[in-house]
N, C-alpha and C positions, 0 to 999 in steps of 0.2 A: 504494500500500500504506500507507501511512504517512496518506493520508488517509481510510482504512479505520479503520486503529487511534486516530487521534482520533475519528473520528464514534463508534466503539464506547467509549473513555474517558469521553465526553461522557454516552453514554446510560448506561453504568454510574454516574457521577458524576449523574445526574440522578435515576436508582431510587437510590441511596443516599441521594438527598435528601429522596425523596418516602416513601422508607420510615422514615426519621426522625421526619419530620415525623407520617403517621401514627399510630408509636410513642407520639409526644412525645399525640398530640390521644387517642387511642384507652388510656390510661394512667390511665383514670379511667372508665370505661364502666365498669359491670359493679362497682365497689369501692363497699363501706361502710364507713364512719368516725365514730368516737363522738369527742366533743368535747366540754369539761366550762369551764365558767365561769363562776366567782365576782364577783361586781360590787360595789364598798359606796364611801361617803366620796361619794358625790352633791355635786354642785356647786348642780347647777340645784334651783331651787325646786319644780318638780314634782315631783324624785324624790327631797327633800329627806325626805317622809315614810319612805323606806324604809333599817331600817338594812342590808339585803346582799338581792339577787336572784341566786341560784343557776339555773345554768340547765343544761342537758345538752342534747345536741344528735345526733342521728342522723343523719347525710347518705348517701343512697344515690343514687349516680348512674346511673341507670336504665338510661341508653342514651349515646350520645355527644351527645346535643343537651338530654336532660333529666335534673332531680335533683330528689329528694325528699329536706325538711327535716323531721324528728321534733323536735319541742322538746318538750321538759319541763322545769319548773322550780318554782323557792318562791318568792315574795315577801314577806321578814322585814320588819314594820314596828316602826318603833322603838317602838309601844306594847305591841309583844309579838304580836302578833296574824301569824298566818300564812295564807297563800294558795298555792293550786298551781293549776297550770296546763300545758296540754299545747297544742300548735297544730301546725297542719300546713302545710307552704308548699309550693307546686309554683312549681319553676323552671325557667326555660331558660337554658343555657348555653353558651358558646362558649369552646374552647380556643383560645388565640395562642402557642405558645411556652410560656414560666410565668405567663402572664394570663389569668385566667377572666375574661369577661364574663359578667354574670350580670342576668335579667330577671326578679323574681317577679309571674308569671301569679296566683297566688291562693292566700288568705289563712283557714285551713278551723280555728276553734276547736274541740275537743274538750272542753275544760276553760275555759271563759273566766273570768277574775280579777272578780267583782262589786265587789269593793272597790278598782279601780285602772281606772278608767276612761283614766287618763292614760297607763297602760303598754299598754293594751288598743289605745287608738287611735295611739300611735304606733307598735304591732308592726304593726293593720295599714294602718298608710301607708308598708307597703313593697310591698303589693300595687300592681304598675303598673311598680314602682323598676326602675331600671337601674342595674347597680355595675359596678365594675373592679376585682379582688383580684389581685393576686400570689399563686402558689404553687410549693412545692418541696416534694417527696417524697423522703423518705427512708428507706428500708427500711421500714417497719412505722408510719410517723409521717408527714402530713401536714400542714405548715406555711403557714398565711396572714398574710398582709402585705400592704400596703398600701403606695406609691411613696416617699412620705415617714416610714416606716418610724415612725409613729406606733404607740406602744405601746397605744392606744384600738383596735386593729385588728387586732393581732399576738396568733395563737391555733395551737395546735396538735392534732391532734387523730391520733389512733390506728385503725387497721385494726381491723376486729372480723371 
């Protein structure tokens, strides 16, 4: 008897694991989330022309293996002179726990910036990319980070 009731312990304690776990992966299926980001004070000399790159961002995670990126944005150049743009990215992703892995499959201009060739080809030299984000959800708010909690990474971004 007793070795009834561990074998059934075990299998309960195993579906509470396996239902966690799916919880924890299946907790972003289906969710869309807008996310808003201001950029300025350039270092590098590339993007030294630009005084702020606004950007806004639509993430809908389609299914549990894929997401769709909406980007829009401005690129203010210090001469005064303004640019928009909008781009599309299809990605693949994998949940671990609070770790997205993330692979962008392809890189779809809507709007492409004629006067920033620089910002053009490095948005798309993520086509191919493989990343690893931290995340945590929080009611109505979803938060990315990165391991070394570098603020160049750390964004948050809202349910819509």
């Amino acid at each position: 008897m007793r070795l009834v009731n561990f074998f059934l312990l075990l299998t309960l304690i195993a579906y509470g694991a396996y239902q966690w776990k799916e919880e924890a992966e299946l907790e972003l299926s289906g969710s869309r989330w807008s996310c808003n980001e201001l950029s300025s004070n350039f270092t590098s000399d590339a993007y030294k022309k630009y005084q702020e790159i606004g950007e806004r961002d639509t993430i809908y995670f389609a299914s549990s293996s894929h997401l769709t990126i909406y980007q829009s944005g401005e690129l203010v150049f210090k001469n005064g002179n303004r640019e928009k743009y909008e781009v599309i990215m299809d990605v693949s992703y994998k949940v671990k726990k609070n770790k997205l892995s993330l692979f962008y499959k392809n890189i779809d201009w809507h709007k492409k910036p004629e006067s920033a060739p620089i910002f053009v080809r490095d948005t798309e030299s993520l086509e191919g990319l493989e990343a690893d984000v931290k995340f945590m959800i929080d009611d109505d708010q979803l938060y990315f980070f990165n391991r070394k909690s570098n603020e160049d990474n750390n964004f948050i971004c809202f349910s819509v």
